[in-house]
C-alpha positions as CSV (number, residue, x, y, z in Angstrom):
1,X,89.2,22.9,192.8
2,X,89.1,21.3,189.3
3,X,90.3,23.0,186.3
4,X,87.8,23.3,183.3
5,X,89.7,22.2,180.1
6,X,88.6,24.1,176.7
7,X,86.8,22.3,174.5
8,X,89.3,21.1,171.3
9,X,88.2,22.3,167.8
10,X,88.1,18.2,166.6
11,X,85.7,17.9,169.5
12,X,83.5,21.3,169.0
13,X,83.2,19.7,165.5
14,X,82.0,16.7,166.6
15,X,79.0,18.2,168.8
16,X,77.5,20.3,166.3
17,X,77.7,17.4,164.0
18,X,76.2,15.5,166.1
19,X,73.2,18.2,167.0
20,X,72.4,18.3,163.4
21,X,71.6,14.4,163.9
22,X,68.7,14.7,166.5
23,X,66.5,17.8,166.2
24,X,64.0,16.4,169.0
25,X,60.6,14.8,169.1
26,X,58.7,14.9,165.2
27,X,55.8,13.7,167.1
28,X,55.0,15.5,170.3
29,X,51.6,13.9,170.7
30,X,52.8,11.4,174.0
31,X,55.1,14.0,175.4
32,X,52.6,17.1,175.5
33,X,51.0,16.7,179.0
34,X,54.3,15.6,180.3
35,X,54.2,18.7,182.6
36,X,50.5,18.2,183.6
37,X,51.3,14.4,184.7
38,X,53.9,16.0,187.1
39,X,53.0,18.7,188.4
40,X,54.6,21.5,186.8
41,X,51.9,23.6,185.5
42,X,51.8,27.4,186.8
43,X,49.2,29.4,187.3
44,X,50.5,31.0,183.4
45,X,49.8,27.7,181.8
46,X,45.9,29.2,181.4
47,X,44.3,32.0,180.6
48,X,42.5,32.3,183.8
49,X,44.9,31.5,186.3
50,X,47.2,34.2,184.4
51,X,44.3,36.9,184.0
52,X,44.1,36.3,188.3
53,X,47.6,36.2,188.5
54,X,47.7,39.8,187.1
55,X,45.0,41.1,188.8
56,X,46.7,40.2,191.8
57,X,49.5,42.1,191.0
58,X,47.8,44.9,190.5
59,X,46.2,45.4,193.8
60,X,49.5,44.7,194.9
61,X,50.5,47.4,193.3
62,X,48.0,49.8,194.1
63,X,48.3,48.9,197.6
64,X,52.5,50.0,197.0
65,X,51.3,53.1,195.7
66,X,48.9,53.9,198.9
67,X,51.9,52.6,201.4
68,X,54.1,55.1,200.1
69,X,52.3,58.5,199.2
């Protein structure tokens, strides 16, 4: 089992100094489909997949509610 050291204050300086350099991308314009070119898009990521999404739910639901009474 490996110890986790704490972090010294010279070195917790240096991090956030080095955040402030890089706040990410200015430009997103190349990087915006990233998760469409690999496959990561849910059915949330559009309007209709999330408006089926919930309407799935609630028969779900509903069904629950009949199960149980």
């Amino acid at each position: 089992m490996t110890e986790h050291s704490v972090s010294s204050d010279k070195k917790v300086a240096a991090n956030q100094a080095n955040s402030k350099k890089s706040s990410g991308p200015r430009n997103t314009t190349s990087t915006r489909y990233n998760s469409t070119m690999h496959g990561l898009l849910t059915e949330l990521d559009n309007a209709d997949g999330y408006r089926q999404m919930i309407c799935r739910l609630d028969e779900a639901y509903l069904l629950e509610i009949k199960l149980y009474r």
